[in-house]
N, C-alpha and C positions, 0 to 999 in steps of 0.2 A: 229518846230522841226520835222526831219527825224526819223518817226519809221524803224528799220530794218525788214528786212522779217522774222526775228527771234522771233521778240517781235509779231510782227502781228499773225504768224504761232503760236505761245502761246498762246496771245491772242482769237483766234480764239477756239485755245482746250478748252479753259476757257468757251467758251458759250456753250458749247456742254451741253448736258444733255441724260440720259439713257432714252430709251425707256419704257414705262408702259402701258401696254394693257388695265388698268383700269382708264387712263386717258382721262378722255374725250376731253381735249386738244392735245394731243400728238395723238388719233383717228384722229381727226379733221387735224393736220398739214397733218399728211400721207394718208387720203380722199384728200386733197387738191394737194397732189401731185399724185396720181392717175387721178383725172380729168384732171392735167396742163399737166403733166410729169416734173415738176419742183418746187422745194419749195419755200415756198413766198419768203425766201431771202434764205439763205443756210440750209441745211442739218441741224439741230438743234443737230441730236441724236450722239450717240457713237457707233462704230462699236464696236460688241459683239466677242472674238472667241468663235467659228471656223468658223462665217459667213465674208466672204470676202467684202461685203458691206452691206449696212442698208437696202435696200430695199429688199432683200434675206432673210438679219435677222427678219426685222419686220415680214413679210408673216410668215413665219417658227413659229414666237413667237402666228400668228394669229390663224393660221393651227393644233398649240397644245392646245391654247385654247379653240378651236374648238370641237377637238377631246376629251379632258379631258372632258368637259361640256357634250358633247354628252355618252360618257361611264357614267360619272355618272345620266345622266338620263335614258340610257337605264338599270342599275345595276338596278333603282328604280322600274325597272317591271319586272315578270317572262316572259318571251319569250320560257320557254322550250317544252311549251305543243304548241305552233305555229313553234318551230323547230324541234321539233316530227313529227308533220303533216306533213311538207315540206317532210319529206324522204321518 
């Protein structure tokens, strides 16, 4: 039996899955495509708006994790009397 490119193209939306920064599987696909520059087989994730593709999204999603993580551990200490100093 002949799939159409229709069913395929559906199909295909079907395997996709959302990215999750606290997955350690979902880390590990997009480590793997930073080493290759290509995914084991295709692109697993879902493009998000307002990112135009997934590797722009993913960074972004990494880049806020990043950023939230670090402000809350620098919230956990006073720095005012070291930014007193500074001036």
């Amino acid at each position: 039996m002949v799939k159409s490119m229709t069913n395929l193209l559906e199909q295909h939306k079907l395997n996709k899955r959302i990215f999750d920064i606290h997955s350690p599987d979902d880390i590990s696909e997009f480590q793997y495509f930073l080493e290759n520059n290509r995914w084991k087989n295709t692109c697993p994730f879902h493009v998000r708006w307002p990112h135009l593709n997934v590797v722009d999204m993913i960074k972004d999603e990494i880049i806020h994790e990043f950023v939230n993580t670090h402000k809350k551990v620098e919230t956990k200490y006073n720095f005012e009397a070291l930014e007193s100093a500074m001036r």
